[in-house]
LUMSE-704903 format. One record per residue (C-alpha): x, y, z; residue number from 1; chain. Coordinates in steps of 0.1 Angstrom, whole numbers, plus 5000, padded with zeros to 4 digits. Example, Ala and Ser with C-alpha at 12.3 -4.5 7.8 and 13.67 -1.06 7.14 Angstrom:
<nodes>
X_Y_Z_k_c
5123_4955_5078_1_A
5137_4989_5071_2_A
</nodes>
This chain:
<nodes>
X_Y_Z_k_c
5000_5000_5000_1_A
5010_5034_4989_2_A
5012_5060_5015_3_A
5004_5095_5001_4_A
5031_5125_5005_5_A
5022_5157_5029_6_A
5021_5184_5009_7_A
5054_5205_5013_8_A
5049_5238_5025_9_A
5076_5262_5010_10_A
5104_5270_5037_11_A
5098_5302_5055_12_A
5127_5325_5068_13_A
5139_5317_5105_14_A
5125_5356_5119_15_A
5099_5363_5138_16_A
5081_5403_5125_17_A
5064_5422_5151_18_A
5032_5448_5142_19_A
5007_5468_5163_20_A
4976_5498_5160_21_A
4968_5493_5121_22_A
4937_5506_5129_23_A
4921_5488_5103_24_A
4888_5496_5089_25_A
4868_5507_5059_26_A
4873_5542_5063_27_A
4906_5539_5058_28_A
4909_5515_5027_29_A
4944_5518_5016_30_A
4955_5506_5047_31_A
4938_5475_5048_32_A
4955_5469_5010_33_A
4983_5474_5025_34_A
4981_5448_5048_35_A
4967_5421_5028_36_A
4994_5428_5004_37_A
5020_5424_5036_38_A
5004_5391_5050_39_A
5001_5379_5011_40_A
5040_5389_5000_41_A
5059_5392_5037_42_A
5047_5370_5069_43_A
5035_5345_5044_44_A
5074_5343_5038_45_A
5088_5344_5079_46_A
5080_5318_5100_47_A
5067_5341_5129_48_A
5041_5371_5130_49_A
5029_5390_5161_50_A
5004_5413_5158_51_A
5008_5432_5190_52_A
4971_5449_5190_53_A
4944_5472_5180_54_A
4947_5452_5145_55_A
4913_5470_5139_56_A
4904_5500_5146_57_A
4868_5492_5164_58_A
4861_5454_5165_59_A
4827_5450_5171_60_A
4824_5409_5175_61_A
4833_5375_5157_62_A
4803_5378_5138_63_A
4807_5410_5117_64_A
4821_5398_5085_65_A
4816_5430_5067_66_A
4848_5444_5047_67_A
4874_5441_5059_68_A
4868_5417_5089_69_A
4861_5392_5065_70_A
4890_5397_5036_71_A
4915_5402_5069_72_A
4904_5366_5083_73_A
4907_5348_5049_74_A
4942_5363_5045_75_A
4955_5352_5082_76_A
4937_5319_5075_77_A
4960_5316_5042_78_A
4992_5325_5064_79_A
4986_5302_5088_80_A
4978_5270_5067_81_A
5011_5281_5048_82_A
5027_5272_5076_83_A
5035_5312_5096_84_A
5026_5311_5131_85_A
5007_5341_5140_86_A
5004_5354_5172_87_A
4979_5383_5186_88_A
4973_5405_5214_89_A
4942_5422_5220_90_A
4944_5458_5218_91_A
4919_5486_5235_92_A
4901_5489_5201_93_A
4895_5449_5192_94_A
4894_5436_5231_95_A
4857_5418_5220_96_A
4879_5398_5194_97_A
4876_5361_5209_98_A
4877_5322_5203_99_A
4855_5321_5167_100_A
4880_5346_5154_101_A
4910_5324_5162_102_A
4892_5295_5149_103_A
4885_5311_5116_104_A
4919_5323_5111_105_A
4943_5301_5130_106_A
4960_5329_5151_107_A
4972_5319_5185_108_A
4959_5343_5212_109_A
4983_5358_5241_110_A
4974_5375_5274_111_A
4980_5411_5283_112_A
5014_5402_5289_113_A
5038_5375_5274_114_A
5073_5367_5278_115_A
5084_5351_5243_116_A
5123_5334_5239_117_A
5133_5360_5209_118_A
5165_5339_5200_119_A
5179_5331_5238_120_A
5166_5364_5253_121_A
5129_5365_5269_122_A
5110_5395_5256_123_A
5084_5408_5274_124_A
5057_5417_5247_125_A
5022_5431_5253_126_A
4999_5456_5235_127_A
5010_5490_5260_128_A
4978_5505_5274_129_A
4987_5488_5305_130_A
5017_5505_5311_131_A
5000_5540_5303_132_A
4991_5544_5340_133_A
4990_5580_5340_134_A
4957_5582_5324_135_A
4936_5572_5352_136_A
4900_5576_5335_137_A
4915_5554_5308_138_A
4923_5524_5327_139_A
4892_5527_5349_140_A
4872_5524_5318_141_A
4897_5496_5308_142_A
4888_5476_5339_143_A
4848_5480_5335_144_A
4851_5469_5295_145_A
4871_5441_5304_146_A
4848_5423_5323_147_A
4832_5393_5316_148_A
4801_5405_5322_149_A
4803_5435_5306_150_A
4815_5421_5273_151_A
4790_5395_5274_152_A
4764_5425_5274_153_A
4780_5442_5248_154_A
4783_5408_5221_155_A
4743_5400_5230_156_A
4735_5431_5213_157_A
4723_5431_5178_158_A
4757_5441_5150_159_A
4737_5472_5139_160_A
4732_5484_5178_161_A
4772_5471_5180_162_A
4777_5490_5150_163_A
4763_5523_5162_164_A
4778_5518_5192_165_A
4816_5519_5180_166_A
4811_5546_5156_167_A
4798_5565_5187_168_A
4834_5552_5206_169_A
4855_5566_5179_170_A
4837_5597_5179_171_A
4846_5598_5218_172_A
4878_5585_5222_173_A
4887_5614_5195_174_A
4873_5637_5219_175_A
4892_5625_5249_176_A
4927_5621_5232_177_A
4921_5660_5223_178_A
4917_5669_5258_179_A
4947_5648_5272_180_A
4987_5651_5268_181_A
5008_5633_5250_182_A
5026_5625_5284_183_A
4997_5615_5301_184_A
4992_5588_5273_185_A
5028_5576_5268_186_A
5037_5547_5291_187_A
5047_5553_5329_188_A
5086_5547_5331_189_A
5082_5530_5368_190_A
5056_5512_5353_191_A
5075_5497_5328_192_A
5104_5492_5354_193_A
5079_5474_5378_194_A
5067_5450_5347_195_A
5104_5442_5337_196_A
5109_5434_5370_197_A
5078_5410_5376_198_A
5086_5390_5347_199_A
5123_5389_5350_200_A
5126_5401_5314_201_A
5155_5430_5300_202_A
5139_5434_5268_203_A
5105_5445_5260_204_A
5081_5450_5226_205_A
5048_5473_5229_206_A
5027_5494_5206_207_A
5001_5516_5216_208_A
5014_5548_5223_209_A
5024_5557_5184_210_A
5058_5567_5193_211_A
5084_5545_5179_212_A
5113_5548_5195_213_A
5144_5519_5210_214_A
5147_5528_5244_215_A
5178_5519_5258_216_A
5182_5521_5301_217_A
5199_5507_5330_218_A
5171_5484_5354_219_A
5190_5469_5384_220_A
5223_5467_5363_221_A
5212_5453_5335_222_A
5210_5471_5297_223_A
5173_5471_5286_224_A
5158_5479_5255_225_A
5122_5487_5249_226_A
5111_5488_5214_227_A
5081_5507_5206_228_A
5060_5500_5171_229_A
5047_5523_5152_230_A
5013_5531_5141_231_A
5002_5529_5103_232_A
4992_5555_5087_233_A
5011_5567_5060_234_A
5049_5558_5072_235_A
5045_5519_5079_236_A
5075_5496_5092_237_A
5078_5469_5109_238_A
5101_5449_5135_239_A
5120_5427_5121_240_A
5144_5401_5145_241_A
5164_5372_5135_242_A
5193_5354_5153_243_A
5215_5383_5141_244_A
5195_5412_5159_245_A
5162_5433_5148_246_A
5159_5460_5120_247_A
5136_5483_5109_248_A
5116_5476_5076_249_A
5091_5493_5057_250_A
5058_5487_5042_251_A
5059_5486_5000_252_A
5037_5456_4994_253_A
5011_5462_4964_254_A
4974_5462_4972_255_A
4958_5428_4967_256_A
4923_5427_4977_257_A
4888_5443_4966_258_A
4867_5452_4991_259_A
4832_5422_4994_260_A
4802_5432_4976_261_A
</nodes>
């Protein structure tokens, strides 16, 4: 009897790339192209993706396949049957995404925080909100939406009242970034020191706060690095590390995709 080959999948490059606040969503088409053409024509290509938040830009539930929730999930679907791990954080705008979307895409969900073995150093990586302590209304609200029971509430809701709902959020959070600092929304150095120091990690990947930036300090005598991601939206790049160290690499993949009828 003749045992049938496993297909071969094509061999990826040994680097793990690491992305955060895309924002995606219809308003803003050419991004979404942008990173369908990435997942089609880059991570398909690496072996490791970690999408470190706030993929979306107001995730409203499994269940809304409208463009470009759907397209986004058939293109991380595609990555990760080509063999790419792909990793994701929830972020403060796509917190409600939960256990249908990683079915349907084949992503592996992480907690707040997660200490990852980046080629023989653990690296602390997480989406940032939580180290943005300064902004005390923020991470009040963080707390109440984070609930069980409040998300429950929220996902029982018809998709047009969800709908509504996050165009009304958008609306607000505009409002309330207008009347804040930038300090007050960049992470809380002791913060960050007091997080390094729980998990025993020198090194540490975030997004969130739109800064990009290597931070190099001294913690306890040790050299840290914190990198922070950028946003998209206009200037993309992305993390790249490999066993010889991490560079910086922009976006110039090709749109791929239409938007659904």
């Amino acid at each position: 009897m003749t045992i049938p080959l496993s297909p071969t999948l094509p061999m990826k490059r040994q680097e793990s790339l690491f992305i955060s606040d895309l924002h995606l969503s219809a308003e803003r088409p050419w991004v979404v192209e942008r990173f369908l053409g990435f997942i089609e024509f880059r991570a398909s290509a690496s072996d490791c993706l970690f999408i470190l938040g706030d993929l979306f830009d107001a995730y409203i539930g499994d269940d809304n396949n409208a463009w470009p929730f759907g397209s986004v999930k058939k293109a991380l679907k595609q990555c990760t049957q080509g063999g790419t791990k792909v990793y994701f954080q929830n972020g403060n705008r796509d917190f409600l995404l939960g256990d249908r979307f990683v079915d349907e895409t084949g992503v592996i969900l992480l907690g707040d925080y997660h200490l990852h073995d980046l080629y023989g150093t653990q690296t602390l990586l997480t989406h940032g909100d939580l180290l943005c302590t300064d902004d005390v209304k923020y991470q009040l609200a963080r707390i109440k939406v984070r609930s069980d029971e409040w998300k429950s509430n929220a996902l029982s809701k018809p998709l047009w009242i969800r709908k509504l709902y996050a165009r009304w959020y958008r609306y607000k959070s505009g409002l309330d970034k207008g009347n804040k600092s930038y300090d007050i929304m960049d992470a809380n150095v002791a913060k960050v020191n007091e997080i390094l120091r729980e998990y025993g990690s020198f090194r540490m990947i975030h997004g969130h706060t739109h800064r990009p930036q290597v931070h190099d300090f001294q913690l306890d005598g040790h050299l840290v690095q914190r990198f922070v991601l950028p946003e998209w939206n206009g200037e993309e790049s992305i993390l790249c590390w490999d066993e010889k160290g991490f560079q910086w690499e922009g976006v110039t993949w090709s749109p791929t995709s239409k938007p659904e009828a």
